[in-house]
N, C-alpha and C positions, 0 to 999 in steps of 0.2 A: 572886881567881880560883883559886889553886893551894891554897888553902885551902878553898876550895868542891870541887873536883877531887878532894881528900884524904879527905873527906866521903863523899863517893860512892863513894871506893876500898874505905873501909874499909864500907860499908855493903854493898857488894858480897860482899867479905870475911863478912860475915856471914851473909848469904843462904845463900852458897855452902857453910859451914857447919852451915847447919840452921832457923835461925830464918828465920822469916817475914817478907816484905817489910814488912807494916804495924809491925811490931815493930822492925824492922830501922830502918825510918825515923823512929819516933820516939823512937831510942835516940840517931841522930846527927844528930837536930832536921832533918829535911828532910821535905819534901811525899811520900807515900806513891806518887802517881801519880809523880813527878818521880823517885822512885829505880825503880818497875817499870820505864818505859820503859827503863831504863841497864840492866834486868837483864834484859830481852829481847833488848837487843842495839839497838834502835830509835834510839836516841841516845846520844853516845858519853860518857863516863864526865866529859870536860873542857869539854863542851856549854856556853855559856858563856850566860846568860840575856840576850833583849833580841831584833833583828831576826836573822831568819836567815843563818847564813854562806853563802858562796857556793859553790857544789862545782865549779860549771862555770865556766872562764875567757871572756871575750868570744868568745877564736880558738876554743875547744872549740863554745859556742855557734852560731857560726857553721858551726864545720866538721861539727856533726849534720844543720844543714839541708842545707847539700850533698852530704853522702852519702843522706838523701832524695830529694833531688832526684835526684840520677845512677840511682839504685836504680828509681825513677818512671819515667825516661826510658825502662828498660830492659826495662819489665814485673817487673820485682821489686821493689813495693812490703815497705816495713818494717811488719812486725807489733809489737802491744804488748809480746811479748816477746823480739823483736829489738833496740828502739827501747832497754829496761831495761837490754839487755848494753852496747849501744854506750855509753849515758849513763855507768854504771857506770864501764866501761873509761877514758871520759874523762875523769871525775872523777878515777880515781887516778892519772891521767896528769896532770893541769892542775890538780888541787885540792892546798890549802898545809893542807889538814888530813885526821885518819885521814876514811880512808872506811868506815863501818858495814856489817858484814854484811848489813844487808838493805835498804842504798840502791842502786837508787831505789827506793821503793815505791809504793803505786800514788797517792797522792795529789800525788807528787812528779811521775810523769808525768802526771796530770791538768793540775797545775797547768805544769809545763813546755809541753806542746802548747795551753796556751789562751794562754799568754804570748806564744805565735807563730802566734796563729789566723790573721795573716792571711796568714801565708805555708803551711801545713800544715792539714789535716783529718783527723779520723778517719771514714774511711766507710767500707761495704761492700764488699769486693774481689771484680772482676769475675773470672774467667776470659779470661785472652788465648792465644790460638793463637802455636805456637812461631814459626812460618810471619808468623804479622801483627808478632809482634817484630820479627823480621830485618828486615819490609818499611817499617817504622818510622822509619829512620835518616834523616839530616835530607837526605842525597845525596837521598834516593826523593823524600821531600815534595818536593822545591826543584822535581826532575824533574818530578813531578807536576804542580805549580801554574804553571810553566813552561809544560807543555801543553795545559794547560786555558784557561791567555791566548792562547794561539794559537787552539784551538780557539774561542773564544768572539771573534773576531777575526775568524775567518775564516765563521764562519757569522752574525756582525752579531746577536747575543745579550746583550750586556751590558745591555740596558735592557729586555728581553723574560725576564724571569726565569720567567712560566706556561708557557715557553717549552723551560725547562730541568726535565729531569723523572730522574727518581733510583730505578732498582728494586732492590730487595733479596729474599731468601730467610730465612726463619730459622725454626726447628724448635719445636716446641711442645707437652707433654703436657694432654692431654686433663684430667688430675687438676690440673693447674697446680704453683703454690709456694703452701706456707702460708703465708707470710711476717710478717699482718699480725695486728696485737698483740689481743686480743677480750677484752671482759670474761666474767666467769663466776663463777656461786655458789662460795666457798671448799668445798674439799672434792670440789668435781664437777671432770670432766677436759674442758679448755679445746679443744673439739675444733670440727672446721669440716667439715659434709659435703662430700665433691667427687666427683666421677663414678669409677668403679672401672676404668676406660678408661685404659689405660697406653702405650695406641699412640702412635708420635710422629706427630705433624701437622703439615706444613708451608704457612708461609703465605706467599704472594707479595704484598708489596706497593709503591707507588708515592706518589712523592708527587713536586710540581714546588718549585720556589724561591721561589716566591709563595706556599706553605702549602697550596697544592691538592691534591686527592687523587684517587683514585678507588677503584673497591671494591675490596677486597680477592679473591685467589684460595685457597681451600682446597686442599691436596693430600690425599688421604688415600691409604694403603695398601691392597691388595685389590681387586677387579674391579668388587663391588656394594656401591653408593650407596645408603646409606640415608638416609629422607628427613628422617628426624628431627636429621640432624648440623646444618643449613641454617637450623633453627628460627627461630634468635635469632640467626643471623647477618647483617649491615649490610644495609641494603638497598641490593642490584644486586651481591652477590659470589656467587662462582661458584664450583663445586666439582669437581674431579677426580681423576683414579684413577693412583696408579701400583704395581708392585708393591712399593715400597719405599716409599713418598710423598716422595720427593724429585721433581725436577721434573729430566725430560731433556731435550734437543734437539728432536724434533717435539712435545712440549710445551709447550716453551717459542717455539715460531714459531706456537703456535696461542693462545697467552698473547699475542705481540707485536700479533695480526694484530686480536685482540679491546681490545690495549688501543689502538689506533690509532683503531679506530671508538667507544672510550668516548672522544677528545676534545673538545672542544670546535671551534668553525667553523677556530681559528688553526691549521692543523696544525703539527708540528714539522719543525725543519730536518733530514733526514735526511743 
């Protein structure tokens, strides 16, 4: 081993001198690839051949996911190149050998996050409101679900779930997201037409606990409705005007009073 080491030292020695890796390596009889990587810096000079050493200790191991997880809880998920610094850090805190200038690299955290797929994923991070953090803490939930067994108690709902219905609001450009991945001739630009409509749209929707729905409501911005917005929109949603397209107060009593008569014969417990 420390004669393999010495090998590497002086071949390094040599590089660093002048001559060239491939030359360099079959002066002091080793693999050409097996002394570049040493002279990138990628693996370290006493790398010893056979299964990989270990950089992270069990408790390090462990104590990544949990800083994960705390970070998750709190709306500050860990990016890939958070994830690199923490590993790093760990490594030279719990690892019994040098750590390389440029561990982890990305195949190291590849293969670290699939090691632990079933507790971590890599997906696309939402945007959370500062405001829905705060109201996030496990006090609010307990409170929450606390008053919904009441409530669902006291209006005799637990077994009537078409029963239970759920509105929401949320904003929407006309242009959309590109998002989604499209083939195309090499050379030509991967483009996706969308409407040149920038205005924000809001859509009121509903749905019960039994998966039931009803139509949807358009909001748009401005006095006059044009008929074309409604074209391809679901059939039985409705469209209105505000001067912002958010939805206000006698809007939304004239939203309640329309979705009351789109029920069904059971009405809900008011």
């Amino acid at each position: 081993m420390e004669e393999q080491a010495a090998k590497y030292a002086c071949g390094l020695q040599l590089v660093s001198s002048g001559m060239s890796v491939r030359k360099a390596a079959k002066k002091i009889g080793v693999l050409t690839k097996n002394l570049r990587v040493r002279v990138k810096g990628e693996v370290h000079v006493a790398c010893r051949r056979g299964p990989m050493l270990t950089y992270l200790s069990p408790g390090a191991d462990q104590g990544l996911l949990e800083v994960i997880e705390h970070r998750a809880a709190r709306g500050f998920c860990v990016g890939i190149s958070e994830l690199r610094f923490l590993i790093r850090h760990a490594a030279i805190v719990s690892a019994k050998r040098p750590v390389t200038p440029t561990f982890p690299d990305r195949s190291f955290v590849q293969r670290w996050s699939k090691r632990h797929s079933e507790n971590i994923s890599l997906r696309k991070a939402r945007i959370l409101d500062g405001c829905r953090t705060e109201a996030s803490s496990s006090e609010a939930v307990h409170y929450y679900y606390e008053n919904l067994v009441a409530a669902l108690d006291e209006l005799k709902l637990h077994d009537r779930p078409s029963q239970i219905w759920n509105c929401d609001e949320t904003g929407v450009c006309a242009q959309g997201r590109c998002q989604q991945r499209v083939f195309a001739p090499k050379g030509m630009a991967a483009n996706v037409q969308r409407s040149s409509d920038r205005e924000n749209v809001t859509i009121m929707g509903c749905i019960n606990a039994a998966g039931g729905h009803i139509p949807p409501m358009y909001i748009f911005a401005g006095h006059r409705r044009k008929v074309e917005w409604m074209e391809v929109a679901p059939d039985g949603a409705v469209c209105a005007m505000t001067e912002t397209s958010n939805i206000n107060g006698s809007l939304f009593m004239d939203w309640l009073k329309w979705f009351v008569r789109k029920l069904p014969a059971a009405q809900p417990n008011f």
